[in-house]
C-alpha positions in Angstrom: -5.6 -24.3 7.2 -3.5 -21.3 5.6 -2.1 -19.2 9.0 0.0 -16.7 7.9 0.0 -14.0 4.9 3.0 -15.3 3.6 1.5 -18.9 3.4 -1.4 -17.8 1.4 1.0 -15.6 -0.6 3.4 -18.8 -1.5 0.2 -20.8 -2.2 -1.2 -18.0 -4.7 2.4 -18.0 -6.2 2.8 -21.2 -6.9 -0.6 -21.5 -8.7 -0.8 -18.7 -10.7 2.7 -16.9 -10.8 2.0 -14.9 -13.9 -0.8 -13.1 -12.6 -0.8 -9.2 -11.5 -0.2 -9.1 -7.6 1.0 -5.0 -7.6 0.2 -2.5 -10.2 0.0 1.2 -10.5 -0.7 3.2 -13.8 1.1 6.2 -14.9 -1.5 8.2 -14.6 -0.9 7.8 -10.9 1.6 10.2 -11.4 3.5 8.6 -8.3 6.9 10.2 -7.8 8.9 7.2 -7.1 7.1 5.1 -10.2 6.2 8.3 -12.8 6.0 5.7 -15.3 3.8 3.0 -13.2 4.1 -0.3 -12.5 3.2 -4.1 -12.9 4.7 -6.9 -10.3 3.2 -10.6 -10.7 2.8 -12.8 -7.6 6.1 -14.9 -9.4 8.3 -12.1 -9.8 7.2 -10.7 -5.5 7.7 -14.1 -4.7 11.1 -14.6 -6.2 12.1 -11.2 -4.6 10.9 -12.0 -0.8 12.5 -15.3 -0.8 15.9 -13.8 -1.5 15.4 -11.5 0.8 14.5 -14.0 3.0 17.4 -15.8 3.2 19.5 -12.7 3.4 17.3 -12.0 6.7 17.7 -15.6 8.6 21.8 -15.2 7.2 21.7 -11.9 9.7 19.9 -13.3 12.2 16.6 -12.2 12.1 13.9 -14.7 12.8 10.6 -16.1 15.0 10.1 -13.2 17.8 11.9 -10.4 15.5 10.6 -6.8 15.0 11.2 -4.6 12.4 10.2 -1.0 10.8 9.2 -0.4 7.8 8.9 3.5 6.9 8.4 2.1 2.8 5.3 4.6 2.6 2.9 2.1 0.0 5.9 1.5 -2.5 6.4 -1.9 -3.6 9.6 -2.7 -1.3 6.9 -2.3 1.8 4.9 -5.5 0.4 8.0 -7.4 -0.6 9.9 -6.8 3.1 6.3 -7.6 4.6 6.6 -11.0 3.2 9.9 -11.9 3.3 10.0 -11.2 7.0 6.9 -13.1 7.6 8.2 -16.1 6.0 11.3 -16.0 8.9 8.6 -15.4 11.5 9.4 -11.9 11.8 7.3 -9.1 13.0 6.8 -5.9 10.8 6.0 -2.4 12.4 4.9 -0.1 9.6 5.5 3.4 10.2 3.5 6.1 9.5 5.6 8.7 7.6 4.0 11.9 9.5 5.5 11.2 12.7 7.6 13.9 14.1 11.1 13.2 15.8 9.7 12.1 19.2 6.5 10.1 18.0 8.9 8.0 15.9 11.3 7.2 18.8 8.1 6.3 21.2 7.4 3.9 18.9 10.8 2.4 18.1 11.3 2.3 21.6 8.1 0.6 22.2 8.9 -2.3 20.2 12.3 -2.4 20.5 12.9 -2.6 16.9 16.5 -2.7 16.1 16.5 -1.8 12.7 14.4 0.8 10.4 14.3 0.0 6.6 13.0 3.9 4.9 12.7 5.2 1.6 15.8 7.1 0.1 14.0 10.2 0.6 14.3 9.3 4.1 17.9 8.1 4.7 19.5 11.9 5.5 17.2 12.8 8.2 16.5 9.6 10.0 20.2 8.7 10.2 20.5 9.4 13.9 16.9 9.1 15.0 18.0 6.6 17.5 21.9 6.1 18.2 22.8 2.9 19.4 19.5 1.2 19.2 18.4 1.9 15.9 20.1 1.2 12.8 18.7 2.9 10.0 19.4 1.4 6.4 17.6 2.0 2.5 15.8 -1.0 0.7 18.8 -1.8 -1.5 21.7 -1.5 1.2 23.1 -5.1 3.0 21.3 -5.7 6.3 23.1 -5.4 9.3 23.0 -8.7 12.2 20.9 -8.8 14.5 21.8 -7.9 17.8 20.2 -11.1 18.6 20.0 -13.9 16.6 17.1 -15.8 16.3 15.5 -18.8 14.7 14.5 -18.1 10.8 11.6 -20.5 11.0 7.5 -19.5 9.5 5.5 -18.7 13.4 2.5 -20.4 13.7 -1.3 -18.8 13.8 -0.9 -16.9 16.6 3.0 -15.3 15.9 3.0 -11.7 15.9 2.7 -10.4 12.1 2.5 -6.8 12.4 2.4 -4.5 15.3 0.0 -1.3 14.3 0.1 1.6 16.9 -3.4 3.0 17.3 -4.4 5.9 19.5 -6.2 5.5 22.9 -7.7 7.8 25.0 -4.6 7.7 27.4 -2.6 9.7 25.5 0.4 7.9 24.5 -0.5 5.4 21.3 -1.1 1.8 22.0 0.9 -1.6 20.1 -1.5 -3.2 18.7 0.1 -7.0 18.6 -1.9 -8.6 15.5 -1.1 -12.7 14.8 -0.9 -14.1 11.8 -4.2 -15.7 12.5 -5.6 -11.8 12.6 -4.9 -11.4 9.4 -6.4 -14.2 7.6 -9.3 -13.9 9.7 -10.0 -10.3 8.8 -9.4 -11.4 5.2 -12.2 -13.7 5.4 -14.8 -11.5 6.6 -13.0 -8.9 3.7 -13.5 -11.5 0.9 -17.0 -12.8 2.2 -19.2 -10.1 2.9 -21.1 -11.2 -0.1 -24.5 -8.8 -1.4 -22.7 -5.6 -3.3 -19.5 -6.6 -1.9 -19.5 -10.2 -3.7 -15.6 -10.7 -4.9 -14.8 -13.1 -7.9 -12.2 -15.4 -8.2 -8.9 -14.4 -10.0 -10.3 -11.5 -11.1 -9.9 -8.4 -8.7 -7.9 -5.0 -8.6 -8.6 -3.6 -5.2 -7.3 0.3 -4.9 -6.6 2.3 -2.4 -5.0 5.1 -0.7 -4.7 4.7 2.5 -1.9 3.6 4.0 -0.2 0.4 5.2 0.1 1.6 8.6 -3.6 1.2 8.6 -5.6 -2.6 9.1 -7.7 -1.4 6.1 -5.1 -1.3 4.2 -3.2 -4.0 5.3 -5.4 -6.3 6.4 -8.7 -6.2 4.1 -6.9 -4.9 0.8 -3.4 -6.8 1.0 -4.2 -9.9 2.4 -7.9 -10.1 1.2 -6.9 -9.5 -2.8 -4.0 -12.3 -2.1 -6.6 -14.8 -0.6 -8.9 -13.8 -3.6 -5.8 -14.0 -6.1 -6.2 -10.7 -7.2 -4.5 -7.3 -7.6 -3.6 -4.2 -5.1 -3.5 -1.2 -6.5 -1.3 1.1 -3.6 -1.4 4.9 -4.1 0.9 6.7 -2.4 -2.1 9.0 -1.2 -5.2 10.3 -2.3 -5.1 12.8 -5.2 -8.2 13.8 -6.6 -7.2 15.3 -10.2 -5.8 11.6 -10.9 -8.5 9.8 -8.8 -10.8 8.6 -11.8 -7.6 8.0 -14.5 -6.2 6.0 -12.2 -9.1 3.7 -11.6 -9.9 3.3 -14.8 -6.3 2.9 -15.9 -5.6 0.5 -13.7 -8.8 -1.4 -14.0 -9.9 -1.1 -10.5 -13.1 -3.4 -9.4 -13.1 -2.4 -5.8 -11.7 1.0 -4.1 -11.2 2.0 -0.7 -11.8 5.5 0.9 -12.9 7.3 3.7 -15.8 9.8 4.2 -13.5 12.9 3.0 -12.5 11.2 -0.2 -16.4 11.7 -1.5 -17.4 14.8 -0.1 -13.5 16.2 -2.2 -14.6 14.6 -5.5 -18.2 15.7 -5.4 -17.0 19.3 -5.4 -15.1 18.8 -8.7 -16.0 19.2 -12.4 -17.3 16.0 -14.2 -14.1 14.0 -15.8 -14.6 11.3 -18.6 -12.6 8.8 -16.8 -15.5 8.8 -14.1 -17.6 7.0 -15.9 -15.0 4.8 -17.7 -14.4 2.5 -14.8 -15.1 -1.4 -13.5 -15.5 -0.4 -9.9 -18.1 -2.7 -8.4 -18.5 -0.6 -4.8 -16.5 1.5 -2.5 -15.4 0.7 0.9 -16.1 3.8 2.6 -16.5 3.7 6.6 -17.9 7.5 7.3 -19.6 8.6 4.9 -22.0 11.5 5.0 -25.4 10.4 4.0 -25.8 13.5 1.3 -22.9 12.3 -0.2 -23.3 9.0 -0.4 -26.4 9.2 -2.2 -24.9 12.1 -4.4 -21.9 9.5 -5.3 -23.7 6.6 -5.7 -26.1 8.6 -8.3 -23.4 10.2 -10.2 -20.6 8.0 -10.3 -22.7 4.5 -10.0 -20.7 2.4 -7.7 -22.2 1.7 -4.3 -20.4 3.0 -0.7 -20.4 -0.2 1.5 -20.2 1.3 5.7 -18.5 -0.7 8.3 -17.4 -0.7 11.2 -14.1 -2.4 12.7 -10.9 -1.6 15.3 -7.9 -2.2 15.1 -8.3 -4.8 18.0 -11.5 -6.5 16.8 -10.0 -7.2 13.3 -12.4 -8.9 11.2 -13.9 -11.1 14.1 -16.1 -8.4 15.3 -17.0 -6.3 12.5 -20.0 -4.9 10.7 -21.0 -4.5 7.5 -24.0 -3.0 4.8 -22.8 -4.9 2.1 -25.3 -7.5 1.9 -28.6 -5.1 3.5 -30.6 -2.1 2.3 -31.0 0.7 4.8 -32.0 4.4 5.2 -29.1 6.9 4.2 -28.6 9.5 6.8 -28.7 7.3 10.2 -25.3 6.7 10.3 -25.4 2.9 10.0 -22.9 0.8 10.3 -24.1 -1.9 9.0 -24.7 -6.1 10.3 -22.9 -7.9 12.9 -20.6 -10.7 10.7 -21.4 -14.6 11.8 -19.5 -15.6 14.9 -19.5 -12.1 16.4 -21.4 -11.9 19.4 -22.2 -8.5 20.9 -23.9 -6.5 23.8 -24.7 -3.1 23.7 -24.7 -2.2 27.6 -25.4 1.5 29.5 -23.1 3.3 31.9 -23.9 0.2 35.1 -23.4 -1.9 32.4 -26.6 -3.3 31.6 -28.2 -4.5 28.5 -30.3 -1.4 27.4 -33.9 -1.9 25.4 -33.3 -1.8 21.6 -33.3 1.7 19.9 -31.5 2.3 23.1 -27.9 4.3 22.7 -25.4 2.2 25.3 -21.8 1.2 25.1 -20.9 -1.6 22.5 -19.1 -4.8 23.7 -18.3 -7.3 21.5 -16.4 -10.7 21.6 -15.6 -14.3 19.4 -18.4 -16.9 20.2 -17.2 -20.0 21.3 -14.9 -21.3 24.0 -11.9 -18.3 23.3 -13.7 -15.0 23.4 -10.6 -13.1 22.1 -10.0 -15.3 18.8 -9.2 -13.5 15.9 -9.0 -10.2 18.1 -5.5 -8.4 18.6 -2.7 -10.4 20.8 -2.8 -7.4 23.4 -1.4 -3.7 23.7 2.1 -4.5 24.3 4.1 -4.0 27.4 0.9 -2.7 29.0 -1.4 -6.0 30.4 -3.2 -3.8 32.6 -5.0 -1.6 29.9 -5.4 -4.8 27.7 -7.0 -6.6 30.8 -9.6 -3.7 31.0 -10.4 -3.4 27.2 -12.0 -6.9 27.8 -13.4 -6.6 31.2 -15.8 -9.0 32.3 -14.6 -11.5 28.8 -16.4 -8.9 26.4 -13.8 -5.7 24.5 -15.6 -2.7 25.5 -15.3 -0.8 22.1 -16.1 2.5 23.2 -18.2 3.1 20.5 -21.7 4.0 21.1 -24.0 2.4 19.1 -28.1 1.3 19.3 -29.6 -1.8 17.5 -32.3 -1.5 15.3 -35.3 -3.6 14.7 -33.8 -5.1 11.4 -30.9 -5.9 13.2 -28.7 -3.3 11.7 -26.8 -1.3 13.7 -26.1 2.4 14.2 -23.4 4.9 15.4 -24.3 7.3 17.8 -21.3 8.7 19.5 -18.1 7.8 20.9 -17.6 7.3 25.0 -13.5 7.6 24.4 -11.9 10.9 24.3 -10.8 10.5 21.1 -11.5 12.7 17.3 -11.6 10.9 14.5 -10.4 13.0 12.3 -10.2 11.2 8.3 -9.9 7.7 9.8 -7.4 8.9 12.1 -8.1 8.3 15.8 -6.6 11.2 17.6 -6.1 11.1 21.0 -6.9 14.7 23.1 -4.7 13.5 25.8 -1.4 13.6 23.4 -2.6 16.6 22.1 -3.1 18.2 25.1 0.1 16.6 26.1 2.1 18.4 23.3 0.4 22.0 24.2 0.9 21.6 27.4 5.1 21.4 26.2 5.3 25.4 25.1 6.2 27.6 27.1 3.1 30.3 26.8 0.5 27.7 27.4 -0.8 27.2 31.2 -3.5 24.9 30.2 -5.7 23.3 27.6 -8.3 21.2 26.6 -9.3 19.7 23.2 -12.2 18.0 21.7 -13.3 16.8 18.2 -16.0 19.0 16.5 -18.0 18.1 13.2 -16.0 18.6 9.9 -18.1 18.1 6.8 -14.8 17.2 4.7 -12.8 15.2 7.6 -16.0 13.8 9.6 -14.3 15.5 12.5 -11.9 17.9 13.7 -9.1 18.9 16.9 -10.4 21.6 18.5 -8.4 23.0 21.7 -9.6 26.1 24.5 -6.4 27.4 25.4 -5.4 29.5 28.6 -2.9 31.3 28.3 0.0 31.8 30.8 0.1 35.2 30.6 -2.6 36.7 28.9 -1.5 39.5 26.1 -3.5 42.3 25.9 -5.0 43.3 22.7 -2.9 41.5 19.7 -4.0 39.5 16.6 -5.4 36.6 17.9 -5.0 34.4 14.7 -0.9 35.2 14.5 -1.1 34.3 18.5 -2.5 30.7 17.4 -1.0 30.3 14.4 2.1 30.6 15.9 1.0 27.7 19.0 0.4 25.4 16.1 3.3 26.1 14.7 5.5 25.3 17.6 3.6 22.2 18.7 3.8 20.8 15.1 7.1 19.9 16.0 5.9 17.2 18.6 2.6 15.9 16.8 2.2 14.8 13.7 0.2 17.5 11.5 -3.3 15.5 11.7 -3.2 15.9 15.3 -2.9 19.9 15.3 -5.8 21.8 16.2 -7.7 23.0 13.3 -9.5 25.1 15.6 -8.1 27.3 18.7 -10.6 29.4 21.3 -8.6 31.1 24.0 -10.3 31.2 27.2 -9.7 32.7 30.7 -10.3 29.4 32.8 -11.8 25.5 31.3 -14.5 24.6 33.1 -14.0 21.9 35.5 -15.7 19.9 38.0 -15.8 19.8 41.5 -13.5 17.8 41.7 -11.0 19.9 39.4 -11.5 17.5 36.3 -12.1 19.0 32.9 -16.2 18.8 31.7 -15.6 16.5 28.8 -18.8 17.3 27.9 -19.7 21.1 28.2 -16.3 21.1 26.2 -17.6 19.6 23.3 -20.5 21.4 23.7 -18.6 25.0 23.7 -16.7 24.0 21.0 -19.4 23.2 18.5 -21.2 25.9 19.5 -17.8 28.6 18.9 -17.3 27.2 15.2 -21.0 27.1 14.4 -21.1 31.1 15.5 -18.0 31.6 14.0 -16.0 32.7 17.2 -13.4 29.9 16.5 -10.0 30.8 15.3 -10.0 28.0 12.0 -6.4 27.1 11.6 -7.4 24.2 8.9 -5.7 26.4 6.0 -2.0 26.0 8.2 -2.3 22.3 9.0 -1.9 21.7 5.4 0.8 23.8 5.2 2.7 22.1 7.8 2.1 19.3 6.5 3.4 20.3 3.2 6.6 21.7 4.7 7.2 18.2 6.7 
């Protein structure tokens, strides 16, 4: 059997070296490729071997880490591969991280070296003195301060560690295995009905980034087990959304729920109706829109539902199933995914019941196919799979078909654009200015984004009078320089005291509750305008 991405890579290589492995049109309109590009699996393959060899000649090898901050540009998928081959572990970077969030991370997994766009090189020069070294694509790579073994690491070899938020506060390393990824390919290529995938013949797109499993997993890998084509935006742009699908001849495209709801709003374009796409991989969709998109631009929105720690060995999907828009379904359990959905004492509840979702592998290893473990941190990875099942923290109910359905989530965490946030880190941050005695924050329903950060805010000394939007606007500002701009709140209540329990713990839930309620009567200070502003300005 095939274990590794660079395995199936070489053997897709070999076989058919002529055909398209990356390609991006001009009408992309990316800045780095204005006039688009085309890389066959021969020519990728050729280019990560060399680079290879330069790697082992360094020292790099089995047990290696290191970060890639390539954004979706073709270098990413060429390091990716050649790093694999040597047994090396990639941690993809998400470019959005401020100063601080990037250190975490580099600390975390003690990654000696940071490969970054040119764009990049100024800035991140000194991001980590002494640890880090910090070099372009093109320049020579520097030894390792360790040298290791350049040898291919077998199914379960670390391949790729993702950092994904948890509701502690600090993001989690996800360890994912080689064996990871070609099982979530699987499920990617199989999940037959809508979602049937030919042979030879597919050009998956998407925006989303490599940081992301999606991304990484079910697009990269999948199209390379399928032989087929990755189309990698750099992000999602909506005036050159349709020409680039068609341009690019597109068969399958990836989005999330805000990437509908933004091109609904727009005027009819003739490259909407000039494209091969045969459905949409859309996790988080709103029901109104997915009908309204699947009626006017004819491609079907497949829903599933996945972590970052299940991978594609406990996953859903609604590929292969009809069901009733507007119940938030997620879709059917794959084969060889076994699953309980449990209440609060953590027993089975009755079906149509809400409870807790727990999933695991059937068989003799429960965790096969799931993530390696949060690294450095057994204890929390221990607890995620209390009693042998991964306690998702999803809450879900089971319907009589045997679909099922999303009904909330148990985790402190907004899911904001496929983004997990946690409130803890956010929370964290506030609680870093100066003015800000205490806080509490809480996702909120976003028609566009599927959710929202929302944050009640006591001050430390309260100012009389004032405007209250300049008062928030500038808290955003300041804590936008220790969270990334998704994490900001895009809504800001100041309040006199948060309500808390008797024991002096923050009501979760009467939070939630507040905060609904404050943007639904329009008391809420919306800040959504500035988040895309700081995120503009970097």
């Amino acid at each position: 059997m095939t274990h590794s991405p660079h395995l199936l890579f070489a053997d897709r290589a070999r076989a058919n070296p002529e055909a398209a492995l990356l390609i991006a049109p001009a009408s992309a309109g990316l800045p780095y490729a204005p006039l688009g590009f085309r890389y066959s699996y021969g020519e990728v393959f050729a280019e990560a071997a060399a680079l290879s060899q330069k790697f082992a000649a360094a020292g790099y090898g089995l047990g290696s880490r290191v970060a890639l901050l390539l954004e979706n540009r073709p270098e990413f998928f060429t390091f990716w591969l050649a790093l694999n081959a040597i047994g090396a572990s990639i941690v993809p970077i998400n470019p959005d991280l401020r100063r601080d969030e990037l250190v975490f991370q580099l600390d975390m997994a003690e990654a000696p070296l940071l490969i970054a766009i040119a764009e990049r090189l100024a800035d991140l020069a000194d991001i980590h003195p002494g640890k880090v070294t910090v070099i372009g694509a093109n320049d020579d790579i520097p030894p390792s301060p360790v040298r290791l073994t350049a040898e291919p690491g077998g199914p379960d070899a670390e391949c790729a560690l993702l950092f994904t938020s948890g509701s502690t506060g600090k993001p989690k390393g996800c360890m994912l295995s080689n064996i990871y990824f070609i099982r979530l390919a699987e499920w990617y290529t199989t999940q037959g009905g809508v979602a049937d995938m030919a042979e030879g013949s597919e050009i998956a797109l998407t925006p989303l980034p490599m940081f992301h499993m999606n991304a990484l997993g079910c697009t990269v890998v999948g199209m390379i087990m399928k032989g087929g084509a990755i189309v990698p935006l750099d992000r999602f742009h909506s005036k050159s959304w349709w020409a680039s699908i068609a341009d690019s001849g597109a068969t399958i495209i990836h989005c999330l729920g805000v990437i509908p709801a933004i091109l609904l709003q727009m005027s009819p374009v003739e490259a909407e109706r000039a494209h091969r796409v045969k459905f949409a991989l859309g996790p988080g969709v709103d029901a109104r829109h997915k009908v309204e998109f699947e009626e006017r631009y004819r491609i079907p929105i497949v829903e599933a539902w996945a972590m970052t720690e299940t991978g594609g060995r406990a996953v859903t999907t609604t590929a292969a199933d009809d069901y009733a828009p507007g119940l938030r379904c997620i879709g059917r359990p794959r084969a060889g995914m076994e699953y309980r959905i449990v209440d609060d004492a953590g027993n089975t509840v009755d079906l149509g019941t809400p409870g807790e979702l727990l999933v695991r592998a059937e068989g003799r290893n429960p965790r096969d196919g799931f993530f390696s473990g949060y690294l450095k941190d057994e204890k929390a990875t221990e607890e995620a799979w209390e009693g042998g099942w991964f306690h998702t923290g999803d809450v879900v109910y089971a319907g009589e078909n045997g679909l099922l359905y999303f009904f909330d989530r148990k985790k402190s965490i907004v899911r904001r654009s496929g983004e997990n946030i946690a409130v803890l880190e956010v929370e964290a941050a506030l609680a870093k200015l100066p003015g800000i005695k205490a806080s509490a924050v809480t996702p909120v329903p976003d028609d566009l984004r599927g959710e929202e950060v929302f944050a009640f805010i006591v001050e430390a000394e309260v100012t009389a009078g004032g405007d209250l939007q300049q008062r928030a606007s500038r808290i955003i500002e300041a804590c936008g320089a220790y969270i990334a701009y998704h994490k900001l709140p895009g809504y800001v209540v100041f309040i006199e005291k948060l309500p808390v329990s008797s024991t002096q713990k923050v009501q979760r839930g009467e939070i939630k509750t507040m905060a609904a309620k404050a943007v639904e009567d329009g008391s809420a200070i919306d800040l959504r305008k500035l988040k895309a502003t700081i995120r503009k300005g970097g």
